[in-house]
Backbone as CSV, one residue per row, in Angstrom:
resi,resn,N_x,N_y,N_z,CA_x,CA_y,CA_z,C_x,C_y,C_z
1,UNK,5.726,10.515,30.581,5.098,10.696,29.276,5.369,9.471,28.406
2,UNK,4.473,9.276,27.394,4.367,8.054,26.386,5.150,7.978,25.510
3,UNK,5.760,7.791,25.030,7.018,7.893,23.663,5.699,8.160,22.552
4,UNK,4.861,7.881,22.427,4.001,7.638,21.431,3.294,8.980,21.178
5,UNK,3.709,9.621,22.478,3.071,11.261,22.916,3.618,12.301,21.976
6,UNK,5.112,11.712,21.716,6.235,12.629,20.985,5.742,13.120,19.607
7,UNK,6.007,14.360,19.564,5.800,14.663,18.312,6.844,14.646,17.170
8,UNK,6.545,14.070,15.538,4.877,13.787,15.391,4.285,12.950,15.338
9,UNK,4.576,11.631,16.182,3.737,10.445,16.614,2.489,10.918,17.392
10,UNK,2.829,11.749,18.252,1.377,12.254,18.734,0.662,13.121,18.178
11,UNK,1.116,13.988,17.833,0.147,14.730,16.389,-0.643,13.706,15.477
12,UNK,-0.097,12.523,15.229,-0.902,11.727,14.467,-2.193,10.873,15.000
13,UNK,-1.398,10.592,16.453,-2.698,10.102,16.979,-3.470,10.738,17.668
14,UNK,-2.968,11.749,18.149,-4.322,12.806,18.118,-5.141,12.958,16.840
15,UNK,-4.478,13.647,16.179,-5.487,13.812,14.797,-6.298,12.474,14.419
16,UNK,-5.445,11.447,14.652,-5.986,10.489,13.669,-7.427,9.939,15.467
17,UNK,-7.350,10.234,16.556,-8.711,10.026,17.102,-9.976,11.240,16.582
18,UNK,-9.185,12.084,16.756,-10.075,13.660,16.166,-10.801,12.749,14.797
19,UNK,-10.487,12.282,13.920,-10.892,11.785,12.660,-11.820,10.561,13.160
20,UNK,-11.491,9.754,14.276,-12.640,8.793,14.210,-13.940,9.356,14.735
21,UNK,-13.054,10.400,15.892,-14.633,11.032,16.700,-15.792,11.586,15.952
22,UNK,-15.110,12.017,14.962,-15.289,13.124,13.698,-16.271,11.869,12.733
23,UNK,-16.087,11.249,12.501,-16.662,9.679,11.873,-17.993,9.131,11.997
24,UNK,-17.787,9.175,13.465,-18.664,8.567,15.033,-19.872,9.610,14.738
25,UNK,-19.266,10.595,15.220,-20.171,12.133,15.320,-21.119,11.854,13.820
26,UNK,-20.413,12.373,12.755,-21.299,11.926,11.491,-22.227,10.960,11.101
27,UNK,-21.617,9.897,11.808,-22.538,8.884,11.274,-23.880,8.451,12.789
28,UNK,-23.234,9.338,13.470,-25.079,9.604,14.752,-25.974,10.476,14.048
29,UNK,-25.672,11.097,13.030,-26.493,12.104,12.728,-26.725,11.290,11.433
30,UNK,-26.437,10.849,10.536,-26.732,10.314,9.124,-26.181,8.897,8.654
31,UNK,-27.675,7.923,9.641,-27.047,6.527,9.738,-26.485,6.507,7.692
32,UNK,-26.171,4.882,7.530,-25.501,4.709,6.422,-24.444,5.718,5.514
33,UNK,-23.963,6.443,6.030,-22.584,7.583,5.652,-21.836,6.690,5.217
34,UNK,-20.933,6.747,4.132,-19.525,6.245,3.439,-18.887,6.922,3.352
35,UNK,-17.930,7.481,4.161,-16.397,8.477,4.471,-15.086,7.264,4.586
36,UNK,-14.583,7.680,4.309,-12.797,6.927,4.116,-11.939,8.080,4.883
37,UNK,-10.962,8.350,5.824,-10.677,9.252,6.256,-9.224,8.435,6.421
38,UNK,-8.247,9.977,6.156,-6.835,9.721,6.560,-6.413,10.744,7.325
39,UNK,-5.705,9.967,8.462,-4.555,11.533,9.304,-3.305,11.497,9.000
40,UNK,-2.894,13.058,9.348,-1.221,13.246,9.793,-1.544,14.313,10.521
41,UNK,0.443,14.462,10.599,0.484,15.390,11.824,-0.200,16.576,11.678
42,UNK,-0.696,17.147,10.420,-1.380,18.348,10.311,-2.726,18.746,10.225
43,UNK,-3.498,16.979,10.521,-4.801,17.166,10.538,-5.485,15.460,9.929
44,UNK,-6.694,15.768,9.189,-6.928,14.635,8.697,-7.608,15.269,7.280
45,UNK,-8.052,14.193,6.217,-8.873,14.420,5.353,-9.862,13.407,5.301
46,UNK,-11.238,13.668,4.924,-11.852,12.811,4.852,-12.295,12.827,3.470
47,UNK,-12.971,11.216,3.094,-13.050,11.372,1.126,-14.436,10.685,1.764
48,UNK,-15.752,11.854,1.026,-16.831,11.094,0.796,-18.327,12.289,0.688
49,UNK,-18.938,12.151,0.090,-20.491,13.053,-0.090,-20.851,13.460,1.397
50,UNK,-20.310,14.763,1.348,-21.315,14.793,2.921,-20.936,16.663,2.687
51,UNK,-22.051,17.734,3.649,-21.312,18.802,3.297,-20.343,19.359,4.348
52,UNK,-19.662,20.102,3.755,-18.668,20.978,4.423,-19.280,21.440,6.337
53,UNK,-20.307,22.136,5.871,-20.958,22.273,7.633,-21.269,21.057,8.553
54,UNK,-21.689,20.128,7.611,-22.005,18.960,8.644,-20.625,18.360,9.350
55,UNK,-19.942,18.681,8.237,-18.065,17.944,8.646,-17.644,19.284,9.755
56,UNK,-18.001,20.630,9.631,-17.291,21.306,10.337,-18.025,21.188,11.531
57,UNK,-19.501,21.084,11.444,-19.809,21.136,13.146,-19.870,19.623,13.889
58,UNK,-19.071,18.337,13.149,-19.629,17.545,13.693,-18.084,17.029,14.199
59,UNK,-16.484,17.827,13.461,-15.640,17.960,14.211,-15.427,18.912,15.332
60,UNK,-16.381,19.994,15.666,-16.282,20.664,16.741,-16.712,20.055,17.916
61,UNK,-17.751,19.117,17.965,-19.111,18.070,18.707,-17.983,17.105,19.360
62,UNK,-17.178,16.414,18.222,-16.079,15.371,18.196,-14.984,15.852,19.305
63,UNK,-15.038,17.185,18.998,-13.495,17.627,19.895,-13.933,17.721,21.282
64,UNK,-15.230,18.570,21.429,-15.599,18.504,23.076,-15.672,17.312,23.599
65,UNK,-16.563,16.440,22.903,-16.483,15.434,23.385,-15.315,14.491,23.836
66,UNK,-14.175,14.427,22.886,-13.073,13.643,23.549,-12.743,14.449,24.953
67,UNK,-12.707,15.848,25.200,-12.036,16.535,25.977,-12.878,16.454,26.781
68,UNK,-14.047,16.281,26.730,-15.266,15.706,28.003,-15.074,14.155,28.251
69,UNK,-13.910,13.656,28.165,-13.811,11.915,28.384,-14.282,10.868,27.537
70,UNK,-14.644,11.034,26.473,-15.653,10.248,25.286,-14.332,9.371,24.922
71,UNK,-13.525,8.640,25.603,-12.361,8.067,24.528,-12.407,7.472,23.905
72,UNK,-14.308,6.368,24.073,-14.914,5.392,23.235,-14.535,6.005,21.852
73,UNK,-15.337,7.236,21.111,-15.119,7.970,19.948,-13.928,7.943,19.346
74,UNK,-12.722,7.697,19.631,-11.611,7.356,18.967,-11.779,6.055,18.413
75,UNK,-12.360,5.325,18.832,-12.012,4.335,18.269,-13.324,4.021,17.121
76,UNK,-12.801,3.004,15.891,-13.508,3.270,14.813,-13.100,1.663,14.227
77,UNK,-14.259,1.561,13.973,-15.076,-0.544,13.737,-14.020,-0.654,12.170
78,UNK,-14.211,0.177,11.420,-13.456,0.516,10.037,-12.372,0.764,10.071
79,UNK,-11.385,1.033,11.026,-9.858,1.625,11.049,-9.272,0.855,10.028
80,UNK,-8.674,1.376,9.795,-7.296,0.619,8.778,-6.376,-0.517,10.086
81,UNK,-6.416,-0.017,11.239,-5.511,-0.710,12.126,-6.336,-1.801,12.627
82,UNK,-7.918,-2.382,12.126,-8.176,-3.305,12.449,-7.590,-4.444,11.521
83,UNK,-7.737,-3.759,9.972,-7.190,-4.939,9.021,-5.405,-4.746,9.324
84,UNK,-4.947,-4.189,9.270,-3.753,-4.297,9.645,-3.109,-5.186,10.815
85,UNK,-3.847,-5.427,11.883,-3.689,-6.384,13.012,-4.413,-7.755,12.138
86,UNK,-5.775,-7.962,11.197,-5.698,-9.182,10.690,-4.746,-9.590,10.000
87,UNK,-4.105,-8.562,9.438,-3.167,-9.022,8.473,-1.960,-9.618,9.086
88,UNK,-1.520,-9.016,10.110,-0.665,-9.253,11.095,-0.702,-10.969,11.731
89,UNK,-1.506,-11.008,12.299,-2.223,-12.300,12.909,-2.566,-13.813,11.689
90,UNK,-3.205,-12.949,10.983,-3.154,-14.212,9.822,-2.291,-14.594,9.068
91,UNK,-0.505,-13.360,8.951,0.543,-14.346,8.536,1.355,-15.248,9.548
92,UNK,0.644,-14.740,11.133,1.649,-15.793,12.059,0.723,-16.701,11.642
93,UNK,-0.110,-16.905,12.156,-0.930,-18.243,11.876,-0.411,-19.018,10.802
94,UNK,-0.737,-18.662,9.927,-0.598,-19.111,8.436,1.297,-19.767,8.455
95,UNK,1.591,-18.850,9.020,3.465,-19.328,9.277,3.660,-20.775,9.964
96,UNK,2.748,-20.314,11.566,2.575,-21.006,12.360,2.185,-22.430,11.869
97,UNK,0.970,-22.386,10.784,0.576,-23.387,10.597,1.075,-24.421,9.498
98,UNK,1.948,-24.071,8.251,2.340,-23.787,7.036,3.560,-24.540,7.338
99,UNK,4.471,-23.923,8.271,6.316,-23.878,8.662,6.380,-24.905,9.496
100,UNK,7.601,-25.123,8.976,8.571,-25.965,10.396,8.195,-27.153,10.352
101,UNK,8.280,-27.944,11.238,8.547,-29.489,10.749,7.591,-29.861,9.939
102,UNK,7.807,-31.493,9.395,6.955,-31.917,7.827,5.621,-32.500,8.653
103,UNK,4.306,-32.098,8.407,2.897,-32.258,8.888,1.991,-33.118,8.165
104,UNK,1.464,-33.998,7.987,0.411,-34.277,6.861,-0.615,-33.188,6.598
105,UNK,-0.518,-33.061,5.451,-1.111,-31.863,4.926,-2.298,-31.371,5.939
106,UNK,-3.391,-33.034,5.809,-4.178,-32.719,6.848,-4.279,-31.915,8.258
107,UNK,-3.385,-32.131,9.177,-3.176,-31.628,9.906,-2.932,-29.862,9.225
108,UNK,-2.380,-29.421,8.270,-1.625,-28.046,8.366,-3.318,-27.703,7.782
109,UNK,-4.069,-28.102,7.429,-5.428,-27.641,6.749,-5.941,-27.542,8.507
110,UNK,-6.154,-28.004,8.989,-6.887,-28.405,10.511,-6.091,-26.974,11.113
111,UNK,-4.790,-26.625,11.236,-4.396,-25.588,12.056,-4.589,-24.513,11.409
112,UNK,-4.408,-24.120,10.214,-4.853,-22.933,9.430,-6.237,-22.949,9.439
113,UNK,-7.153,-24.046,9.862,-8.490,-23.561,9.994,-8.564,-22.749,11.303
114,UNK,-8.307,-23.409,12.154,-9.025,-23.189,13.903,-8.212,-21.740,13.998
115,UNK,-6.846,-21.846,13.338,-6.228,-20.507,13.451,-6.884,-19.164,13.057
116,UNK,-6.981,-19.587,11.621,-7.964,-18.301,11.254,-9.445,-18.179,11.622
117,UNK,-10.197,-19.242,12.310,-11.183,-18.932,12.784,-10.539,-18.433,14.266
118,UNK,-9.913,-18.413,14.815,-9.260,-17.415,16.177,-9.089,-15.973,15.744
119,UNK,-8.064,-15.934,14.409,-7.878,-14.977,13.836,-9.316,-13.849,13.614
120,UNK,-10.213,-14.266,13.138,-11.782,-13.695,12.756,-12.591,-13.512,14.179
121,UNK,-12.135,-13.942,15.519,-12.933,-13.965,16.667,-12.634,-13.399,17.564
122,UNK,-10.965,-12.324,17.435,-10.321,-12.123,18.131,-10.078,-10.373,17.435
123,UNK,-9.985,-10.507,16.519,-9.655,-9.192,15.404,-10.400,-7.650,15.659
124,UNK,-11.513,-7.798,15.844,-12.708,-6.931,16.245,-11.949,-6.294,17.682
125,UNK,-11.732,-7.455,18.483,-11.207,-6.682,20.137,-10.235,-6.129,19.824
126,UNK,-9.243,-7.118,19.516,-7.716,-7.002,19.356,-7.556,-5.483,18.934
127,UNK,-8.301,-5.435,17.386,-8.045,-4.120,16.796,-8.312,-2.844,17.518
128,UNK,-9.568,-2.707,18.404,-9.511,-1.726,19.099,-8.448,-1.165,19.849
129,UNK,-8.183,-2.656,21.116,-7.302,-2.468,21.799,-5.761,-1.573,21.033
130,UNK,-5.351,-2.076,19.923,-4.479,-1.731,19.576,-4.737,0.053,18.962
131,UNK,-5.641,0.324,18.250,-5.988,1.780,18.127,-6.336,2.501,19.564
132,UNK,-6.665,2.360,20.832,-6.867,2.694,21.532,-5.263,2.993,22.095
133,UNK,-4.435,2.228,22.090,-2.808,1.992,23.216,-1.974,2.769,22.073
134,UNK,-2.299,2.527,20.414,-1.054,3.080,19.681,-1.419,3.595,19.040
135,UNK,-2.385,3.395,17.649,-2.706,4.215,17.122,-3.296,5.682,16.769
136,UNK,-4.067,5.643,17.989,-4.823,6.673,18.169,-4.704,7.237,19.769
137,UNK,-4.749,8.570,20.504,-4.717,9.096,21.495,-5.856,10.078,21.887
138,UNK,-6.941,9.649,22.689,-8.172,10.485,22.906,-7.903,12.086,23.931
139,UNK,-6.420,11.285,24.613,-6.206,12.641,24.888,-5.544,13.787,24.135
140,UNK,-6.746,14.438,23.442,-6.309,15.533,22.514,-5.946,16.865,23.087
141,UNK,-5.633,16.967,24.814,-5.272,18.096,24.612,-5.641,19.289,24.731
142,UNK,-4.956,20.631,24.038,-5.109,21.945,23.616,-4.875,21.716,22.060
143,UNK,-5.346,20.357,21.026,-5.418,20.273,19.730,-6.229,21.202,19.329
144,UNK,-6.359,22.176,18.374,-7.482,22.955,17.706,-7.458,23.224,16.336
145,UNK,-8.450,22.966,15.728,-9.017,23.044,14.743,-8.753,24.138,14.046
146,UNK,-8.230,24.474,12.780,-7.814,25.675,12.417,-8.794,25.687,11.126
147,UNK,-9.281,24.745,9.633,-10.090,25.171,9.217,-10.534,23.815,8.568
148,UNK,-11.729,24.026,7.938,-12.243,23.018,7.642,-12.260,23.478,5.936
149,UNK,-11.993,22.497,4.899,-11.721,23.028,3.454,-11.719,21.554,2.950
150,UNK,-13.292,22.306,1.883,-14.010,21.102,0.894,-13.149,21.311,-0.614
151,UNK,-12.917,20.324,-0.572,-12.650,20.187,-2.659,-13.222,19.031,-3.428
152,UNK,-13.500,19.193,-4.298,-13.777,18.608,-5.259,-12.597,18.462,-6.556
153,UNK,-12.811,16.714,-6.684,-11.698,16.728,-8.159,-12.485,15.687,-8.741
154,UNK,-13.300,15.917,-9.961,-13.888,14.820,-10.397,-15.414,14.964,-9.365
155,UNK,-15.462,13.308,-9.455,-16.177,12.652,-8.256,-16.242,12.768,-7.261
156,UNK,-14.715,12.672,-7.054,-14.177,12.946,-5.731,-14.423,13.551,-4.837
157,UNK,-15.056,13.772,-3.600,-15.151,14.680,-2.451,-14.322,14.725,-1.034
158,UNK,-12.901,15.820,-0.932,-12.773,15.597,0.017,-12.698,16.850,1.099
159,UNK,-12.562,16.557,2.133,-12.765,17.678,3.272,-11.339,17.674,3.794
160,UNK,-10.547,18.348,3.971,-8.954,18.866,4.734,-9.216,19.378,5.708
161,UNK,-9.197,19.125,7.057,-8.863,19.625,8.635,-8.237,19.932,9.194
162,UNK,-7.466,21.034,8.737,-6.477,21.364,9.406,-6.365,21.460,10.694
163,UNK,-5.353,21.059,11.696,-5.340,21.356,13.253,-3.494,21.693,13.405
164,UNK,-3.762,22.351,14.792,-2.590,23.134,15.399,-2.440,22.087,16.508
165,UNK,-0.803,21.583,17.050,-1.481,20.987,18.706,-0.786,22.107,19.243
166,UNK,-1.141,22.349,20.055,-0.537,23.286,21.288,0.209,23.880,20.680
């Protein structure tokens, strides 16, 4: 077993693939959607105009599907763990390029370029890869869905998902 499996590291990345599938699913049915979605171990929430049924049947769609092999659906172009790996990558660079012995400036402009153009060409894969191995886990399991609950505060729209794992 994965250390990453342990709960509640795996509660999170279960939930938190349940939330991209859940994403994926929505936005096949209603191109241009704007949802922001967060997980934990007890589920996810999502913040954005959409209704309650479309969110509840399009996390039920989401769940078969991972459990029918869909592991593509975990993963999500928007994750937070894609900017988080740029962010990652563009302070080595920037270190890399910046630090350590004395450079003519020129040169440290020349490596912070080619760097962060690596950085911008690499980020897109990278990030998956990394939501696919850590962040997120498509094998969800006996995860289930316990309820789906809309609120409103303001403007604000969000949806709460509760889930059980096993």
């Amino acid at each position: 077993m994965n250390w990453l499996d342990l709960s509640p590291m795996g509660a999170v990345r279960r939930n938190h693939a349940l939330e991209h599938a859940t994403l994926n699913v929505l936005a096949e049915k209603q191109r241009g959607l704007r949802l922001v979605g967060r997980s934990d171990w007890g589920g996810f929430t999502l913040y954005g105009t959409v209704s309650v049924q479309d969110v509840a049947d399009a996390v039920v769609v989401a769940l078969q599907r991972l459990r029918a092999g869909e592991s593509a659906l975990a993963i999500h172009p928007r994750c937070g763990t894609n900017l988080a790996t740029g962010v990652v990558l563009t302070g080595l660079v920037t270190s890399g390029a910046l630090g350590g012995r004395r450079k003519p400036w020129w040169r440290k402009a020349l490596q912070l370029t080619a760097g962060m153009a690596a950085v911008a060409a690499v980020v897109p894969s990278l990030g998956a890869k990394v939501q696919a191995h850590l962040t997120t886990s498509a094998e969800v399991g006996d995860l289930q869905v316990l309820e789906v609950l809309r609120r409103e505060v303001g403007a604000v729209v969000m949806h709460r998902i509760n889930t059980r794992q096993g």
